[in-house]
C-alpha positions in Angstrom: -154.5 38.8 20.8 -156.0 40.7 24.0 -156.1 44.6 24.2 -155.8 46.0 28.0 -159.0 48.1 28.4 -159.7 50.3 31.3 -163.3 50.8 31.9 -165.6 52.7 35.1 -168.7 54.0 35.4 -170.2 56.0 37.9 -173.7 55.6 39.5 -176.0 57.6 41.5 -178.8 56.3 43.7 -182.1 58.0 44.1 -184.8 57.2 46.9 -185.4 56.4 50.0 -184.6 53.0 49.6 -181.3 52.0 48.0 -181.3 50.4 44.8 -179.5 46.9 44.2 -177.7 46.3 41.1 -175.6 43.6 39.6 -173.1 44.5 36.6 -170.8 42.3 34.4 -169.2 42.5 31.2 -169.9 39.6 28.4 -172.5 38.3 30.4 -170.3 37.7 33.3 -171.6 39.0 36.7 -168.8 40.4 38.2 -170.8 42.8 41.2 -173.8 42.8 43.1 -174.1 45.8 45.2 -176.5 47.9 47.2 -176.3 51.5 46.3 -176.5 53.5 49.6 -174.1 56.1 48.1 -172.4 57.5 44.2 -170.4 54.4 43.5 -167.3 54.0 40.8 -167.4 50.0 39.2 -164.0 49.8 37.8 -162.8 47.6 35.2 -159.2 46.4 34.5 -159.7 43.9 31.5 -157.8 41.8 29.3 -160.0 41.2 26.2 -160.0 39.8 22.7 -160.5 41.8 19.9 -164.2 42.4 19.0 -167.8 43.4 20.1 -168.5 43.4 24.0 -170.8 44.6 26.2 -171.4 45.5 29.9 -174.8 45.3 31.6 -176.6 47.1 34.5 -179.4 45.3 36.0 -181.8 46.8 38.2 -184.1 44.7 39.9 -185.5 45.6 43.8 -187.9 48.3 42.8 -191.4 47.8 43.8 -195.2 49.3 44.0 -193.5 50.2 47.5 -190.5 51.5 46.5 -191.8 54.1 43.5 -189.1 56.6 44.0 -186.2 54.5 43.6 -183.5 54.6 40.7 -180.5 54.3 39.5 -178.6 57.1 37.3 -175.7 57.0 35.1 -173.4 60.0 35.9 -170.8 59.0 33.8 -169.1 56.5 31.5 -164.9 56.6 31.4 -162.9 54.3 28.9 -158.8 54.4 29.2 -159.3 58.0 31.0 -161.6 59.6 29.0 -165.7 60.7 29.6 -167.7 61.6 26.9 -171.2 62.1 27.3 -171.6 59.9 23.7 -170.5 56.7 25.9 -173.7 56.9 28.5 -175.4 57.8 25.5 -174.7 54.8 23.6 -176.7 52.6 26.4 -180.0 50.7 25.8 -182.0 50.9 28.2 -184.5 47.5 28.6 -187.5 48.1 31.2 -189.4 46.0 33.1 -192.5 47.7 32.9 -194.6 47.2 36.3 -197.7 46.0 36.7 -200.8 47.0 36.8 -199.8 50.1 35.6 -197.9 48.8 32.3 -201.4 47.2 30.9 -203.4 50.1 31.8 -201.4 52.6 29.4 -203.1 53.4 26.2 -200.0 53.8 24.0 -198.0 51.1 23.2 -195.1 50.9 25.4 -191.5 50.6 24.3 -189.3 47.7 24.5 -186.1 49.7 25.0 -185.3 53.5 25.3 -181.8 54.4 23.7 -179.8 57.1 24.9 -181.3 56.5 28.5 -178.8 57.4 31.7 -182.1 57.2 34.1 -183.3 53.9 35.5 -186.7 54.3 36.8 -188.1 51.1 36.5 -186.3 47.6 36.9 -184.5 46.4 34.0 -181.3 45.7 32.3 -178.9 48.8 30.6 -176.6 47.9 28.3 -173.7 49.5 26.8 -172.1 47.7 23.8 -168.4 48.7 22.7 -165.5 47.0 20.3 -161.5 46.5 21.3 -159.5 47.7 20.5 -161.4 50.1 22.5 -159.9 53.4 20.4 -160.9 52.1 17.0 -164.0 52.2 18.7 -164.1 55.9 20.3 -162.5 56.9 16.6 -165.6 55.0 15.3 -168.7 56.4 17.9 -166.9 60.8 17.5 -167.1 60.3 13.9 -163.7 61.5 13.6 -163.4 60.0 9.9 -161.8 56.9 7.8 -159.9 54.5 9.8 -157.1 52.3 7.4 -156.9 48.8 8.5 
């Protein structure tokens, strides 16, 4: 069985230079872009029941290029925004060097909670179809009977 499930999210270039990005759901790359303006991915999928994920990968920053980033403004499933999706992304960071070795503190692997891409890497946002069991699940709105 498949469940219809209506996904976008919106993102927000900052710099001088324009961030490139690639997205995909399940590992699937389905865009590559250059963000020269706010742009809205939007996803019209047919998908089994289970765990799923989509990814954001950020990868054309440089030493050159310190300003640039990517932000998250906002995360929609079948019509609705909630802060808690954005939220519920892991950010992974490519640290860059030199500067990553020359920090004193250990650096993390990932930053939860994260809707601000400063540094290349990958953001990814896991969720479960049928997508409303899911919602239901992430508001804490209480018992669920199978």
């Amino acid at each position: 069985m498949k469940y219809s499930t209506r996904f976008s999210i919106h993102l927000r270039p900052h710099g001088v230079v324009s961030p490139q990005i690639r997205c995909g759901i399940n590992n699937l790359s389905t865009h590559t872009l250059v963000l020269n303006n706010d742009a809205e991915l939007a996803y019209d999928l047919e998908l089994p029941i289970g765990q799923h994920k989509f990814m954001l990968e950020f990868a054309n920053k440089t030493n050159a290029t310190p300003d640039m980033a990517v932000e998250i403004v906002s995360v929609e499933f079948e019509g609705m925004t909630l802060d808690r999706f954005r939220w519920s992304g892991v950010y992974y960071p490519d640290y860059p060097e030199p500067w990553a070795s020359e920090q004193t503190d250990p650096l993390p692997k990932f930053h939860t909670s994260a809707t601000y891409l400063g540094w290349n890497g990958r953001w990814e946002l896991a969720f479960e179809t049928p997508i409303f069991t899911w919602i239901h699940q992430l508001e804490n709105l209480g018992w669920i009977y199978d």
